[in-house]
N, C-alpha and C positions, 0 to 999 in steps of 0.2 A: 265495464268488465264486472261481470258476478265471480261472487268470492271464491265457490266452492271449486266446479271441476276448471270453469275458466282459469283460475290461479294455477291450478296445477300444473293445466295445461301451458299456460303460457311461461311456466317455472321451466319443466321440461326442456321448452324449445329454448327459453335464454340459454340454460345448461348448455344445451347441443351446440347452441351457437359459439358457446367461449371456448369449449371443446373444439373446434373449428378456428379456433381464434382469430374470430369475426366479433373482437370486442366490443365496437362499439355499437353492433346491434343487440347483442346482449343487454349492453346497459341499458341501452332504450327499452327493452323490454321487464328488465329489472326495475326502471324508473317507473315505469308505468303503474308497477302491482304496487312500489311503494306509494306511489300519490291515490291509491285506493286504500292502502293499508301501510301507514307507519310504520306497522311493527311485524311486519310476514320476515320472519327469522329466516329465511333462505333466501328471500330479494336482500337484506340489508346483507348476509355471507357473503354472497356472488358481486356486488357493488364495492364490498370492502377488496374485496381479492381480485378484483378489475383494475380497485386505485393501486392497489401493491405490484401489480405487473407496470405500470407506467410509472412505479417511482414515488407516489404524490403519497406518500407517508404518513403525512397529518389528515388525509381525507381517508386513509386504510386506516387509522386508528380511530377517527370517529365512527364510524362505520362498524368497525368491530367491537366498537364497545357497547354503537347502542345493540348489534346484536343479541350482546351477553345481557341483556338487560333484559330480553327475552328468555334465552336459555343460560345460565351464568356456568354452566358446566358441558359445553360443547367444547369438545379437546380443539378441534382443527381450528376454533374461532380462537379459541384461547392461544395455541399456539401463531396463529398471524398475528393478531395482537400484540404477542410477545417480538417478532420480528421488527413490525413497524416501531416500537418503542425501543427496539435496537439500534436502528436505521435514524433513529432519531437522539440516538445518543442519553435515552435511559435504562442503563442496562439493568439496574437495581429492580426495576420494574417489571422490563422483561423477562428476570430470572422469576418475581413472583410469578408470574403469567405462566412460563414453562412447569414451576413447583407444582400449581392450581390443575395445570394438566395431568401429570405426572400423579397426581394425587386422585383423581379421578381411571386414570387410564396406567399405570405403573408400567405396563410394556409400548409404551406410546414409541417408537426407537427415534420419532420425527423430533417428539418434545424431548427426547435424551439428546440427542444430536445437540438443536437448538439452545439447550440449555449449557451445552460444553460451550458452546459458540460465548452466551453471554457471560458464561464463569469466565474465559481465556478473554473478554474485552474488558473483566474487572480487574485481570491479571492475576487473578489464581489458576494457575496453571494447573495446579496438582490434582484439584476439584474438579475442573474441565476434564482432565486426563481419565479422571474416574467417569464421567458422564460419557463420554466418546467411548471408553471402553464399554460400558452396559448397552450402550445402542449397536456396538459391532457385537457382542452376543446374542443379539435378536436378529440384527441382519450384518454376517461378517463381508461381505461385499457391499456396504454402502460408503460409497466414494466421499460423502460428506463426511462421517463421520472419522474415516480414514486423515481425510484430508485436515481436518480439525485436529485430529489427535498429531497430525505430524507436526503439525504448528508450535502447539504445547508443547509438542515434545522437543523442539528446534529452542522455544524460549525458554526450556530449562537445561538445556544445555547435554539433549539426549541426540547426539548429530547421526549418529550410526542409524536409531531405530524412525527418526526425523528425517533421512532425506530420502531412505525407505519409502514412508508414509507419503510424503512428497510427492512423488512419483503418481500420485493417484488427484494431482492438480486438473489432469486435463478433463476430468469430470467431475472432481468435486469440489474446486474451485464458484467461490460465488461471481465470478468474471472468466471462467473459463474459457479456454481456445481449445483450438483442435492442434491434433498432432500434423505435423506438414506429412504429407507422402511423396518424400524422395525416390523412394522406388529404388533405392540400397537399403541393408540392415544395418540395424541400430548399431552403435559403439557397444563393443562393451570392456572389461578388462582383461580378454585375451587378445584385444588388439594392438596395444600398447607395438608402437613402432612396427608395423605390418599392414600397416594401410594408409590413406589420403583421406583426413575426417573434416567434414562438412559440418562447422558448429554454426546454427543458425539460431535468430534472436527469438525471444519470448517475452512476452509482459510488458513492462512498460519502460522507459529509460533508464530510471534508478534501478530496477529489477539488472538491465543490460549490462550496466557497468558493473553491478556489487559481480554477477558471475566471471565477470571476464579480468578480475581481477584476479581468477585461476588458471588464463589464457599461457602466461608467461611458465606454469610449470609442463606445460605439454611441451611449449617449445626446450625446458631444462631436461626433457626426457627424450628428446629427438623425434616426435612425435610433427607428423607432418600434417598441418589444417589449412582451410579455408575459413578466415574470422567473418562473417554475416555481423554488419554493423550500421546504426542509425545512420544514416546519410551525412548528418551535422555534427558526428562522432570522428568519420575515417580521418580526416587529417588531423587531429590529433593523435590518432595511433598509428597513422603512418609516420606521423614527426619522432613519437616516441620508438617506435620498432619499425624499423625501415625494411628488417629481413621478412617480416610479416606478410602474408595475403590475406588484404583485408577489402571488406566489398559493402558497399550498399546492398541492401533489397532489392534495386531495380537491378545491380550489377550479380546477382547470388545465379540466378536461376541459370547463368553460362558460367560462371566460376565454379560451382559443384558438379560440373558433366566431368569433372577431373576426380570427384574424390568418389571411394567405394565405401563408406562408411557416413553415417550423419548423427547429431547428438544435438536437442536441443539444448542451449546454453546453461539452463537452469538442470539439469543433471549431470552436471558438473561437479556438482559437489556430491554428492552422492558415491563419486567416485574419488574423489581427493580430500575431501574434509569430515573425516566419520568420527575423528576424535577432538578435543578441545588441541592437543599438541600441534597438530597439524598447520593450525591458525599460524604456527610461527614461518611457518612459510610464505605467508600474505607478502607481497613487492610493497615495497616503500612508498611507490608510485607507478602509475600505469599509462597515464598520459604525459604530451608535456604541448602548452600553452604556444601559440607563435609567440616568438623572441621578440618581433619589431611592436605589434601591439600593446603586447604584456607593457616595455620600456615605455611607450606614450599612454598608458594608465599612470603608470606609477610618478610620473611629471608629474600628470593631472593632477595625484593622489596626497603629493610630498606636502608635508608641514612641518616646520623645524619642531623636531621634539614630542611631535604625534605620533601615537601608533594608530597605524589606520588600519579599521577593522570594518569588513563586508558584513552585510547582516541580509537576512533571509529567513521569511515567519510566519509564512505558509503555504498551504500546498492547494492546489485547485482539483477538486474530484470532480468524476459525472457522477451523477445522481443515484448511480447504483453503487455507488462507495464513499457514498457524504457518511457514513457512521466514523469512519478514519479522522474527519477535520477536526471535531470536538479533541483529538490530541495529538491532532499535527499540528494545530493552528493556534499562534500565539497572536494578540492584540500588537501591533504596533506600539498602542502607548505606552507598552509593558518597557520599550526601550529609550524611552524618554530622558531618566535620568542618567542613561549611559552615553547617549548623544549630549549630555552636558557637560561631561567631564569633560577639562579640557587637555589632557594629556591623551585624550582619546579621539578619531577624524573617524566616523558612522559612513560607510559607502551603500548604496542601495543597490541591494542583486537579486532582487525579489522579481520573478518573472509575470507575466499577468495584469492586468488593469489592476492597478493599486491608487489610482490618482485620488480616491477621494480619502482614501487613507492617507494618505502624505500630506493632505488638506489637516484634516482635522490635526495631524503630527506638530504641523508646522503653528496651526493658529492656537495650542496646548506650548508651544517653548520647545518643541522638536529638533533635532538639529541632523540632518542629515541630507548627501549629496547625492543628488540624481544623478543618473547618466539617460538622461532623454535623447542623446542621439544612439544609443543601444538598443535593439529589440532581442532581451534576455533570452525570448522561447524561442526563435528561429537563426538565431546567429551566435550558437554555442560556440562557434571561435572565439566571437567576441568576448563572451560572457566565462569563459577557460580564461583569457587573457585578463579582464577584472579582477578573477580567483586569486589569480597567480600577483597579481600585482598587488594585491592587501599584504597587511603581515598575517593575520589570524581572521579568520571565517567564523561568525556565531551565527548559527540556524537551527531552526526544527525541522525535522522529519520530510525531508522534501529534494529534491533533483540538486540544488545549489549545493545540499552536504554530499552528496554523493560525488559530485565532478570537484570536491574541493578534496577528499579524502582522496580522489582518481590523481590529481594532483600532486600528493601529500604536504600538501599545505595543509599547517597548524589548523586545527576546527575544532568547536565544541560546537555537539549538537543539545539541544535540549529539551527536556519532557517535561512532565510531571508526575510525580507518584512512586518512580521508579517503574512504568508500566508505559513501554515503549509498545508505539503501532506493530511494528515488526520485529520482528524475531534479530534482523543480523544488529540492532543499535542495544540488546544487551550488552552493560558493559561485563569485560573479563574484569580478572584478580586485580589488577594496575587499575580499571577506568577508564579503558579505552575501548573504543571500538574494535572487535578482534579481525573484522574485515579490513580495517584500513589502518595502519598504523599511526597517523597520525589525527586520527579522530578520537579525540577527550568527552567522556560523555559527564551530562552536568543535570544530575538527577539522585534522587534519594525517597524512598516511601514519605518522608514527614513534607516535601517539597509540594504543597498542592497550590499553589500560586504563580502565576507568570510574573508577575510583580518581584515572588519570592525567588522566582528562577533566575533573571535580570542581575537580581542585586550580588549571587553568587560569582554571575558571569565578572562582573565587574572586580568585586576580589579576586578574582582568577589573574583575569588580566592586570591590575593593578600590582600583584605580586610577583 
């Protein structure tokens, strides 16, 4: 390949091709002008922003970096740069990368956006909030930055102009969905007792449960629905609310030819939680565990003069939301010296291949009981009935605290920094979780250790 118009040319056609999103001929073509030329600053762009569409984060940062070693003031290289060092859980970095843009480009609205994103993962809300707003003044219809400012705005405790903002998930979500087309109108609040609403699910399980722990005031308003729930969900809210219709996925598509109205789950609050007060409405409990299970854990469970306490200490993302584990995910070993105590019995409700973790737990002086004939992720009966059979639930950020607060069984969840992944485990005035009432949240800004986190837990429970 000659350097001059062939480069060009064949820059063009990769473009066309990824435009196409016919990636991998792209690359091939991309690869090609780099083993001619190292340093062709738009084959090493278009190779970096090929590994960022497939996730592979550490090959989009090197890639962009040796870009910038060509042009060190190219915004768009700058700003993917700053994403994959997001994505990779350096946001301090990322935020310089946004600044470097930003400083070059001052109306950049992609690098404003980007930047609120990294400020709200460092847990300056109020900073984010400013950078979200400057990019919705250059473009007031972008769903990203919309959707970033509702976040912020949700974790400072702005619910009203947050569930607003909200509402602009199904676009500017980094995991977006689409809106279902029921083919009735949406709810809204002049329907209140005037129709048959169709609430159907969104997002992920934890997502499922934190909204539907608002399920219960529709039915205190006589409000007539159809509950749309995970398949491995319904019999525990059929156990808990019997007067309920409640349906799988598979079973929704004939149970809503009844209703004239539909709401996806997650605008829910939008309409019943705009103020902090409102919180005190949350139910105690939403589920309830089978009674015959639950009682052959708690045999299992029994030690004279133990308190036995479930634990659960991480969460498993795909790869388009690995930036979340750096502080959802606590080390096992971190709970080593709590499995020692022995006024304390360590239960294991951590879902997912853990086996080599429990390896190294056990050969470090771990102390803690499997339940190997359980499979945590697909037999949520079973794993409600563990819940329920512990005295107190200690977890991080993950499905276990959500169906143990679903519960209300005793739980502390824990972070560090005082800068929770999501918005609803700020704690209120008390320290509690304001979704769940009986979720204790176990965090403080000076708390940057899981080691440091553990040992609190332990005072807690010891007192």
């Amino acid at each position: 390949m000659r350097r001059d118009a062939d480069f060009e040319r064949a820059m063009r056609q990769a473009a066309a091709l990824f435009g196409q999103g016919k990636l991998a001929e792209a690359q091939a073509l991309a690869e090609e002008i780099q083993r001619v030329d190292g340093r062709h600053f738009y084959a090493l762009h278009l190779l970096s922003t090929i590994a960022m569409r497939r996730s592979d984060w550490e090959e989009g940062l090197r890639l962009a970096s040796a870009a910038l070693e060509v042009d060190p003031r190219h915004v768009e290289v700058l700003c993917n740069r700053g994403s994959a060092l997001r994505m990779l859980h350096r946001y301090s970095e990322a935020l310089a990368d946004y600044d470097r843009a930003l400083a070059i480009a001052p109306g950049s609205h992609v690098a404003l956006n980007n930047r609120g994103v990294a400020l709200a993962a460092l847990g300056r809300h109020g900073e984010a909030l400013a950078s979200f707003g400057a990019a919705l003044r250059i473009t007031p219809d972008n769903p990203r930055a919309r959707y970033g400012r509702g976040i912020s705005r949700l974790m400072e405790g702005d619910f009203a102009a947050g569930w607003d903002d909200y509402e602009w998930r199904w676009a500017g979500s980094e995991n977006a969905t689409a809106m279902r087309p029921l083919g009735v109108p949406l709810f809204t609040d002049d329907n209140w007792g005037r129709c048959r609403l169709a609430l159907w699910t969104e997002q992920g399980l934890g997502d499922q449960l934190l909204f539907s722990t608002l399920v219960p005031e529709l039915e205190a308003r006589g409000q007539a629905f159809v509950l749309e729930a995970d398949a491995r969900l319904v019999p525990a809210f059929r156990r808990a609310h019997p007067a309920w219709t409640v349906v799988s996925p598979r079973e929704s598509e004939t149970a809503f030819n009844v209703c004239d109205r539909h709401l996806p789950i997650g605008s829910l609050p939008r309409l019943l939680r705009r103020t902090r007060d409102s919180f005190e409405r949350q139910p105690k409990a939403l589920l309830a565990a089978d009674p015959d299970r639950t009682a052959r854990f708690r045999s299992r469970f029994e030690s004279a003069g133990a308190l036995v306490v479930g634990i659960s200490w991480r969460t498993f993302q795909p790869k388009t939301r690995t930036y979340y584990e750096g502080r959802k995910n606590a080390p096992l070993d971190a709970f080593r010296d709590l499995s020692r105590a022995r006024d304390l019995r360590l239960i294991d409700l951590q879902y997912g291949d853990t086996a080599t973790e429990f390896a190294a737990f056990a050969a470090n002086g771990g102390r803690l009981i499997r339940l190997e004939d359980l499979d945590k992720f697909n037999d949520l009966e079973g794993l409600l009935a563990a819940i329920e059979a512990c005295d107190v639930i200690v977890s991080t950020s993950n499905v276990t605290a959500h169906l143990a607060g679903c519960l209300g069984k005793r739980t502390m969840v824990v972070y560090l920094r005082a800068n929770p992944a999501f918005h609803y485990w700020v704690a209120d005035a008390r320290g509690r979780c304001p979704w769940y009432p009986s979720v204790e949240i176990v965090s403080d800004p000076a708390m940057d250790s899981w080691d440091e986190a553990l040992r609190r837990v332990t005072d807690r429970l010891r007192r």
